[in-house]
C-alpha positions as CSV (number, residue, x, y, z in Angstrom):
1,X,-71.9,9.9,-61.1
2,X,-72.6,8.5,-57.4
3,X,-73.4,12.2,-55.6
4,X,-75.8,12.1,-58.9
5,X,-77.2,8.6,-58.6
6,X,-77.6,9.0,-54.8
7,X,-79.7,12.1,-55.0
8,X,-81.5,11.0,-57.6
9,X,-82.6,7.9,-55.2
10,X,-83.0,10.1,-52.5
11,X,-85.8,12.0,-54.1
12,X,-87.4,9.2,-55.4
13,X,-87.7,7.4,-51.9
14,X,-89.0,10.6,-50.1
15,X,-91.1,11.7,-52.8
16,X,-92.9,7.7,-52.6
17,X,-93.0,7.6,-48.9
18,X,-90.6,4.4,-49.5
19,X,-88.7,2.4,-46.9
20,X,-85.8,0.4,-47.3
21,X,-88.2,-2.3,-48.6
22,X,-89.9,-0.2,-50.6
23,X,-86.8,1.4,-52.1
24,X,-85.1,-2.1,-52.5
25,X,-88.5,-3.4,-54.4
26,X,-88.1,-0.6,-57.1
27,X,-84.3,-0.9,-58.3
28,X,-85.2,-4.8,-58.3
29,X,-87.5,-4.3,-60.8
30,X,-85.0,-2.7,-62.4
31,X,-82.9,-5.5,-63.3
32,X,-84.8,-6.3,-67.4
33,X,-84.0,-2.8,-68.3
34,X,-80.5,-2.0,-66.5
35,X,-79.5,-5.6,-69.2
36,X,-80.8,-3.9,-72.0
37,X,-78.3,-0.8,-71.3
38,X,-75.0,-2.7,-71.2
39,X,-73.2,-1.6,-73.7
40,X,-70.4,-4.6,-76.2
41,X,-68.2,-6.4,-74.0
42,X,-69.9,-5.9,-70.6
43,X,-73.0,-8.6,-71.4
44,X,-71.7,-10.9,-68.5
45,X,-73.2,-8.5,-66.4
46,X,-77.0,-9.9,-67.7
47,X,-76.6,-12.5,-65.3
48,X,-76.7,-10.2,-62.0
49,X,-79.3,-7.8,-63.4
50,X,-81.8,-9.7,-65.1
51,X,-84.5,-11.8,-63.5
52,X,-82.1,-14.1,-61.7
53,X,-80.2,-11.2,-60.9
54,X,-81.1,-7.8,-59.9
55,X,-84.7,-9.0,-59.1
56,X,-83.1,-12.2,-57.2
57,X,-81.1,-9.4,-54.8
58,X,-84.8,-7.8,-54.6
59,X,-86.9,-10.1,-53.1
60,X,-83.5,-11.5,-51.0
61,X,-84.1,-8.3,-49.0
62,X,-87.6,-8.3,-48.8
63,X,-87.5,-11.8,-47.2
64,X,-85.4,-10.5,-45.1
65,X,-87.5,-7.8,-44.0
66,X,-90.0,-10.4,-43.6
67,X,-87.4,-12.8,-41.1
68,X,-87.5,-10.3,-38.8
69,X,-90.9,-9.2,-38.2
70,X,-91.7,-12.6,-37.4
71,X,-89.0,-13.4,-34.8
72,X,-90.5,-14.7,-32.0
73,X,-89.9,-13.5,-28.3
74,X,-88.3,-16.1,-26.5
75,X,-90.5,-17.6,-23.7
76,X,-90.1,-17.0,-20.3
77,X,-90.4,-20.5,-18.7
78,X,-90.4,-21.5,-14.4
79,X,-89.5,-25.2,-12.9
80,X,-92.7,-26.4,-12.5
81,X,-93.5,-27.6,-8.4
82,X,-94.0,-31.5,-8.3
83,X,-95.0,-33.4,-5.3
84,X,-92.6,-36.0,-6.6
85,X,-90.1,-37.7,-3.7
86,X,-87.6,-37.4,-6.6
87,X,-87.3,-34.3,-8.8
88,X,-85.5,-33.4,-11.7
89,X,-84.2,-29.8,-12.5
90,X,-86.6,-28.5,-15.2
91,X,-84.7,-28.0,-18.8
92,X,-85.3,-24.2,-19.7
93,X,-85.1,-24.1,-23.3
94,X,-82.7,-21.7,-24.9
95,X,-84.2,-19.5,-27.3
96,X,-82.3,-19.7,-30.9
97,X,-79.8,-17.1,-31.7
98,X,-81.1,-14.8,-33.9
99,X,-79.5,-14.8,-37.4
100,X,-76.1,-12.9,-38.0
101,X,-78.0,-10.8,-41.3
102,X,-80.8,-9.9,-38.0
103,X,-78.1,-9.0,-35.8
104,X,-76.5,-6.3,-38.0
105,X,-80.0,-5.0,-38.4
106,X,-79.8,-6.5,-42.0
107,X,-77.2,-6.2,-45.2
108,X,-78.6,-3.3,-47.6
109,X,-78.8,-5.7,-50.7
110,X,-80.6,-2.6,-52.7
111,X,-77.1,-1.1,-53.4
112,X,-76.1,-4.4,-55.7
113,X,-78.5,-2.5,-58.6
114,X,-76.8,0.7,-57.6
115,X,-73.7,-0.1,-57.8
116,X,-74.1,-2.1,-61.2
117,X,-76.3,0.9,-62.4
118,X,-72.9,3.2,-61.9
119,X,-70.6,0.7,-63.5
120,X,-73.0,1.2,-66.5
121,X,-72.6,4.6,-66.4
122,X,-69.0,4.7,-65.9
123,X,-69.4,2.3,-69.0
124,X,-70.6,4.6,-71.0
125,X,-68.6,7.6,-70.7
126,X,-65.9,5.5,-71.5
127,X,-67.1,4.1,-74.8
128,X,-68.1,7.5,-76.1
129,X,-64.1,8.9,-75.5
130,X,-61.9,8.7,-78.7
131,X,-60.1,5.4,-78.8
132,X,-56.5,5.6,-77.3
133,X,-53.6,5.8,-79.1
134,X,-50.1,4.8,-78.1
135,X,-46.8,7.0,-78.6
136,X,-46.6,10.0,-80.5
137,X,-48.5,10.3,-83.7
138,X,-46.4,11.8,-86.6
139,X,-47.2,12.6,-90.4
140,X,-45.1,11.2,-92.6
141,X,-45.1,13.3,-96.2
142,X,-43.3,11.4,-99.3
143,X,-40.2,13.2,-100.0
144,X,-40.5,12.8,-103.8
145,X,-43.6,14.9,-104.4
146,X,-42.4,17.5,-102.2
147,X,-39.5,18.1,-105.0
148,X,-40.8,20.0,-108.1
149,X,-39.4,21.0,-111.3
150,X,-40.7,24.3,-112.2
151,X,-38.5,25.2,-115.3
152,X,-38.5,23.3,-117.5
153,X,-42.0,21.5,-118.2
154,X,-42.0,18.3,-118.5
155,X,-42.4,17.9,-122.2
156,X,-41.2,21.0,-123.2
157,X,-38.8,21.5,-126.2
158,X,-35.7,22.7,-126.0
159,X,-32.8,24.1,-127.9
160,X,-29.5,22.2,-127.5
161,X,-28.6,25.3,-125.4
162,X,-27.3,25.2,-121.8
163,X,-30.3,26.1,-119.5
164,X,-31.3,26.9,-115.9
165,X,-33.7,24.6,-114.3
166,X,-35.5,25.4,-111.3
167,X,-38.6,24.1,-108.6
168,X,-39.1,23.7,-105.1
169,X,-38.7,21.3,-102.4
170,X,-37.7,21.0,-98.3
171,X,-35.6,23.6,-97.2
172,X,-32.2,22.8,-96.9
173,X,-32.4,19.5,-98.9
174,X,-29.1,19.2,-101.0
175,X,-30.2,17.9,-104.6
176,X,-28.8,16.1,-107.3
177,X,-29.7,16.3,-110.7
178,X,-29.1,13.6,-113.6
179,X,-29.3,13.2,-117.2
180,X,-30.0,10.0,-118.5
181,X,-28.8,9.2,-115.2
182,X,-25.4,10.8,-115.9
183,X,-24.8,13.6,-112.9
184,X,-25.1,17.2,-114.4
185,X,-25.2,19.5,-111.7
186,X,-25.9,19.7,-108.0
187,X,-28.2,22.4,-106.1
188,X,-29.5,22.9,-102.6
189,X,-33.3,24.3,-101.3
190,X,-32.8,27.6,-100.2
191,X,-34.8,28.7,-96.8
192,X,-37.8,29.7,-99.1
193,X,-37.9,26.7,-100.6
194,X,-36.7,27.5,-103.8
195,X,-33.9,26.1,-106.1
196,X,-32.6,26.4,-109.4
197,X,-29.1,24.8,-111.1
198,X,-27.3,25.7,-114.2
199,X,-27.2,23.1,-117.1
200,X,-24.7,22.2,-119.7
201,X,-26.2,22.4,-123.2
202,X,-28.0,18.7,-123.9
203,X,-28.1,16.6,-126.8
204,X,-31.0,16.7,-129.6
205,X,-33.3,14.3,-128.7
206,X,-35.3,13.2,-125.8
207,X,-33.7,13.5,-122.7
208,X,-35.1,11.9,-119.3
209,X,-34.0,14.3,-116.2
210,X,-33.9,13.1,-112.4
211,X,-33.9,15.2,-109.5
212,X,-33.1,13.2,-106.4
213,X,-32.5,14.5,-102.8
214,X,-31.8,12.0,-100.0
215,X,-34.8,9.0,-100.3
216,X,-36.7,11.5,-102.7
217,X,-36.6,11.5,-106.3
218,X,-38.5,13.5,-109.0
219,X,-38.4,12.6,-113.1
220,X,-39.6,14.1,-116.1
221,X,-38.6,14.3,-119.6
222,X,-38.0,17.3,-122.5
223,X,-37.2,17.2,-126.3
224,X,-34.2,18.9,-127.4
225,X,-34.7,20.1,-131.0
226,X,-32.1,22.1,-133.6
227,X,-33.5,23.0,-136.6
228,X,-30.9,22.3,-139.5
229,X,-29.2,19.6,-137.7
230,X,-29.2,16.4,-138.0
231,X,-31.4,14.6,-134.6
232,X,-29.6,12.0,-132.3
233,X,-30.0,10.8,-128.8
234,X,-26.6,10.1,-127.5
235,X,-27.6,10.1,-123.7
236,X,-25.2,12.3,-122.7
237,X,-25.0,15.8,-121.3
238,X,-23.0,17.4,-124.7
239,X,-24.9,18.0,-127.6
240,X,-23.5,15.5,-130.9
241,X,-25.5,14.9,-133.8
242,X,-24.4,12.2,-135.9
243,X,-24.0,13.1,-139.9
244,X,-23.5,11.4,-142.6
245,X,-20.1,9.9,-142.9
246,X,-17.0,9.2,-145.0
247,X,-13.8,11.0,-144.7
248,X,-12.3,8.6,-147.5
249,X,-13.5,10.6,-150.4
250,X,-11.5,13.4,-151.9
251,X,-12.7,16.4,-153.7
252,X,-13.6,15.8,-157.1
253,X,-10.7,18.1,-158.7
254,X,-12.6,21.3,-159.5
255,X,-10.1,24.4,-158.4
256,X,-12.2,26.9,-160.8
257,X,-11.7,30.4,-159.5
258,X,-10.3,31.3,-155.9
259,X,-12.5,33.0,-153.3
260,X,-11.5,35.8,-151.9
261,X,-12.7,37.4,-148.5
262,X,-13.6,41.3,-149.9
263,X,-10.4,44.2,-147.9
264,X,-8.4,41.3,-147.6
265,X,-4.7,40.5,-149.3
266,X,-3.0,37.0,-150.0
267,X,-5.7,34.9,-148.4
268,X,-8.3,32.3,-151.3
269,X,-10.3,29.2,-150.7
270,X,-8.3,27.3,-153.8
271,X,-10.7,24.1,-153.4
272,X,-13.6,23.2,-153.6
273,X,-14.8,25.6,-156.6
274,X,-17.7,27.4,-156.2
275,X,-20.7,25.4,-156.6
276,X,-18.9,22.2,-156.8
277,X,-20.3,18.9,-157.2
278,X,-18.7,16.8,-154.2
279,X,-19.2,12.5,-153.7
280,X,-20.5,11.3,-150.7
281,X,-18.0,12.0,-147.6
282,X,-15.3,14.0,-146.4
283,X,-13.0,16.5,-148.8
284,X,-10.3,18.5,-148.6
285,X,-10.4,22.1,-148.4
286,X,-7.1,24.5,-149.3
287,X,-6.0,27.7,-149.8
288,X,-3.6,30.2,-149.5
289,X,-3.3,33.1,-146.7
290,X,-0.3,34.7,-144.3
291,X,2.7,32.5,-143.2
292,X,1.8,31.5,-139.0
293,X,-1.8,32.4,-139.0
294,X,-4.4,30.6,-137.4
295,X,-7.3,30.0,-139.1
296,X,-10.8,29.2,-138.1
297,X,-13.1,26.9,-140.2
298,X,-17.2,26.5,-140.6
299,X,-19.8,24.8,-142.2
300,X,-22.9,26.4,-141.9
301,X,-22.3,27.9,-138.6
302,X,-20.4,25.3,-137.4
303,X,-17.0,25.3,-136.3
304,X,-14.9,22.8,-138.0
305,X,-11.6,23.5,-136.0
306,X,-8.7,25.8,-136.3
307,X,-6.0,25.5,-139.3
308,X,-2.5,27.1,-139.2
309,X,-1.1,28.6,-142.5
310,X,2.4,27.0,-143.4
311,X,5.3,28.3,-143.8
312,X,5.0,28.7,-147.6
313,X,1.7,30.6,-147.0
314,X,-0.4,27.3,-147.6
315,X,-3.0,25.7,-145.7
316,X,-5.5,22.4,-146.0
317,X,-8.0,20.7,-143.8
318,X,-9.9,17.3,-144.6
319,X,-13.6,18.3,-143.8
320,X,-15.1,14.9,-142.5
321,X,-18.2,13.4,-143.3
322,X,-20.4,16.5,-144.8
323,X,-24.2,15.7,-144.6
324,X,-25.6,15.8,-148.1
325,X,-26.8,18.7,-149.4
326,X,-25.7,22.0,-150.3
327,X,-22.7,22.9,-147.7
328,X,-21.4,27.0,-147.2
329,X,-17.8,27.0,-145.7
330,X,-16.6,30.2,-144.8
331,X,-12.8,31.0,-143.4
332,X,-12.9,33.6,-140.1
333,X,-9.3,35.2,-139.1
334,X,-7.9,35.7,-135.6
335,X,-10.5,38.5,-134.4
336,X,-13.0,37.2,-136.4
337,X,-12.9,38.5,-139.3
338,X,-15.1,36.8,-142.2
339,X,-11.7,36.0,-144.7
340,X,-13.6,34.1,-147.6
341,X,-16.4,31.9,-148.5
342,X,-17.6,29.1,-150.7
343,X,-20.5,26.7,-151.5
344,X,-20.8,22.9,-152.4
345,X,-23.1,20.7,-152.9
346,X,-22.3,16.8,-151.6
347,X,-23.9,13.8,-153.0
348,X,-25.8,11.3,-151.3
349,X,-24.2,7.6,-150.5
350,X,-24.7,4.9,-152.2
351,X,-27.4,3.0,-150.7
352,X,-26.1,-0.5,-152.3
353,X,-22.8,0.1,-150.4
354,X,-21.8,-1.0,-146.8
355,X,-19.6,-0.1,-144.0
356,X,-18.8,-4.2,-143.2
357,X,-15.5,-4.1,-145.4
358,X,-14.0,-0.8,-144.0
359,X,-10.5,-1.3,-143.4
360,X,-8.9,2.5,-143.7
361,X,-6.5,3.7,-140.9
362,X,-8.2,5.8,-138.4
363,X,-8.3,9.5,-138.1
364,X,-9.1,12.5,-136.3
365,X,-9.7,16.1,-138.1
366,X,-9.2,18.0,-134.5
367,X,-6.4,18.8,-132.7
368,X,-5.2,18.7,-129.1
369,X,-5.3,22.3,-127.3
370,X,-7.8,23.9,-130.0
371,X,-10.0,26.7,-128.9
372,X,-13.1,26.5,-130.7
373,X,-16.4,27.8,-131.4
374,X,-19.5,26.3,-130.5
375,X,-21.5,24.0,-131.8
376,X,-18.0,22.2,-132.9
377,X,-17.7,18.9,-135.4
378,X,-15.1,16.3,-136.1
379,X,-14.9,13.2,-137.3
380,X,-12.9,11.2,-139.7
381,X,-12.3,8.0,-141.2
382,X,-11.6,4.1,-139.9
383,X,-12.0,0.6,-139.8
384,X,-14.2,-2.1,-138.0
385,X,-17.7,-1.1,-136.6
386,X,-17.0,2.1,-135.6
387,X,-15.7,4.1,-132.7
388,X,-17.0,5.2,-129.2
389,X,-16.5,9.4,-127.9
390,X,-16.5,9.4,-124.0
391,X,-16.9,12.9,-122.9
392,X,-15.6,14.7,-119.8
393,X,-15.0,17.5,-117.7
394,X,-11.9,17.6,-115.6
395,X,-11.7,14.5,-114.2
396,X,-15.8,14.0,-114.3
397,X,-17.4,11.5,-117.6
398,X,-20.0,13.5,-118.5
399,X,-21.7,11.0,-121.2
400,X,-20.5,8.5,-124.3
401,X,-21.8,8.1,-127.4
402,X,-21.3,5.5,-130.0
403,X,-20.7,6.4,-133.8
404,X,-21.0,3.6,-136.4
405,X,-19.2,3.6,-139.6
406,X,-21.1,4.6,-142.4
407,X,-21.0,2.8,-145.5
408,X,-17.7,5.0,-147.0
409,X,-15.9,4.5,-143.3
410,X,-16.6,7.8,-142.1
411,X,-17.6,8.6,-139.1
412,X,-18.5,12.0,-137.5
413,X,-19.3,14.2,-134.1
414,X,-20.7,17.6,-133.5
415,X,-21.2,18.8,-130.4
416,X,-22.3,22.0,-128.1
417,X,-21.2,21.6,-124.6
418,X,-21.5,25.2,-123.7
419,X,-17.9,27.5,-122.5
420,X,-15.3,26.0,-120.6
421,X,-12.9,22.9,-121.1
422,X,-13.7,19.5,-122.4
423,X,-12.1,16.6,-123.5
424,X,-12.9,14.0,-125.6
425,X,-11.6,10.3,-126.3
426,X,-12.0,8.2,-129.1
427,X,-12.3,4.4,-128.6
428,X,-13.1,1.3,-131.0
429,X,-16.7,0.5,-130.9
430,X,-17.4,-2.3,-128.4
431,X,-13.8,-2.2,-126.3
432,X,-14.9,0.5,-123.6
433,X,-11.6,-0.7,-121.6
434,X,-9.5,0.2,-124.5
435,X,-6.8,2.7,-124.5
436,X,-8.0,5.7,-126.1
437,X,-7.1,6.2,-130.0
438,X,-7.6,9.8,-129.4
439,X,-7.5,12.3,-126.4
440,X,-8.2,15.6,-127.1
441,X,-8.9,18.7,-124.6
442,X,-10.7,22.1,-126.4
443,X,-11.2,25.0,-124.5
444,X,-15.3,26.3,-125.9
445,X,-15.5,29.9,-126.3
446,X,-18.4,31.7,-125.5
């Protein structure tokens, strides 16, 4: 700005014919508008260029100029020649000292407005830069919406089927994914972002899924439906629908005629008859079939459990808590094998009755060690308000759910945790610290 400033001055002065004085008149008449041009925060500077300012400087050098041309010379004087007897040495005045400003040949007072007029510039180049910013500026993105859920939708209905979800999110970010905030499975972003985990089968019902990784945390929620089942919401990660419950009632006497499974010898379904009228609640099933061979049990697709045929080429199993309705039961052998079928029909309970007097000893209609089909029930019968099912894998609670008594003391469980080992345990209602009544391990087929 100065070598720009000065030659700007420079022209001007040669272009006018100007002198110092000259030059010094035109930047003191400067001074009104150099105060209009100061830009916020630099308004102290109106008192040097305004009228008491810049034009002050001005006409500070012009009387200067005007000092000295009117010097005067300094007189020459002589003694003057008296006739007097007595004389006295004439006084030669000394001529005044000229002023230090006249001296120096005079201060150059027109660079004050030069200088201010260059702190205005510099003024303004800095108040058109960006403003400053300290330390290093960083973006900070919030972890949680950079981990999607791609599969499933949120909303989306869903069998009571294990299933594969999948999204994307940070590379690298180890995530871990929770079912009614129950841990269910673990997963880690892959390089390209993408991630997907397995899923045990869930319950039917609505089912609010987390996915959290580190400070982040993603949430949305699915139905789980199964057509033909009865709809719960258990909370937990294996699929149990509750059905209508009473293990206490027996079958109502009917043996009619045996069925028999069609290219097979020695094996009948002895009760219930065919198209037998059952009560409300559980009933037992028998039959006949080879000594040592293990049987497997279902109702309507569902495995019951296994059954062993006695010695004496017997067998029985107490069915617990039916819902009511027409019920098929068929009998599958060792490979398979469809061995014999029947139909019932089970009342509804009685809506007058109540489950507050139940007092029956508990049981369980599964055994320890079983290897089952899925989906799987059990149940059975007890006393007080009912009884709690904690579920678990290896060492790992997976979820609980709570089972009321129904009004005949039944109770009952079905469930479709997908293959591998389980276990269950079987605790009075209310008494979570309880030793278990129960503690059974299955291994699920596929």
């Amino acid at each position: 700005m100065t070598p720009l400033v000065l030659a700007l001055l420079g022209s001007r002065a040669r272009s006018g014919n100007m002198g110092a004085a000259g030059l010094s008149g035109l930047l003191g008449g400067m001074g009104g508008g150099l105060a209009g041009l100061l830009p916020t925060g630099l308004s102290s500077l109106g008192a040097l260029l305004g009228t008491g300012g810049a034009a002050g400087v001005a006409a500070a050098g012009a009387a200067g100029a005007a000092a000295r041309a009117s010097v005067p010379a300094s007189p020459v004087t002589t003694a003057p020649v008296t006739t007097a007897p007595v004389t006295t040495a004439p006084v030669t005045p000394v001529p005044p000292a000229p002023p230090e400003r006249e001296r120096r040949g005079g201060f150059p007072w027109w660079i004050i407005p030069l200088l201010a007029l260059l702190l205005l510039g510099g003024c303004w180049l800095v108040n058109r830069q960006p403003a400053a910013t300290t330390g290093t500026a960083t973006t900070t993105t919030d972890p949680a919406a950079s981990i999607l859920v791609s599969n499933p939708s949120s909303d989306a209905n869903l069998p009571p089927e294990p299933f594969t979800m999948s999204g994307t999110g940070p590379a690298g970010v180890a995530l871990t994914i929770l079912d009614e905030g129950q841990e269910v499975a673990t997963a880690t972003v892959g390089e390209d972002g993408n991630w997907s985990a397995d899923l045990p089968a869930p319950t039917v019902g609505e089912h609010t899924y987390t996915v959290e990784g580190g400070s982040a945390r993603s949430e949305f929620k699915v139905n789980v439906t199964d057509a033909g089942a009865d709809a719960s919401t258990d909370g937990t990660t294996d699929a149990a629908t509750d059905a209508a419950a009473d293990d206490g009632a027996t079958d109502d006497g009917a043996t009619g005629e045996a069925v028999t499974g069609e290219g097979t010898s020695g094996f009948t379904i002895a009760a219930p008859a065919a198209d037998a009228q059952l009560p409300a609640g559980g009933f037992t099933m028998n039959g006949t079939g080879t000594p040592g061979e293990e049987l497997e049990l279902f109702e309507d697709g569902t495995s019951l459990g296994k059954i062993t045929v006695g010695e004496d080429g017997t067998w029985t199993f107490d069915v617990p808590s039916p819902a009511a309705g027409q019920r098929g039961y068929a009998v599958r052998g060792p490979d398979g094998t469809e061995l014999g079928t029947v139909s019932a029909t089970v009342a509804e309970a009685d809506a007058n009755a109540s489950a507050a007097n139940c007092t029956r000893d508990y049981t369980l209609s599964i055994t320890d060690g079983q290897t089952v089909s899925e989906p799987f029930r059990f149940g059975g019968v007890g006393q007080g308000e009912g009884y709690s099912v904690t579920v678990k894998r290896g060492d790992r609670t997976i979820g609980t759910k709570d089972i009321p008594l129904d009004a005949t003391c039944g109770w009952s469980y079905q469930s479709k945790p997908g293959a591998g080992t389980i276990s269950y345990e079987v605790r009075p209602l209310g008494d979570a610290a309880a030793e278990p009544l129960s503690r059974v391990t299955l291994t699920v087929g596929n």
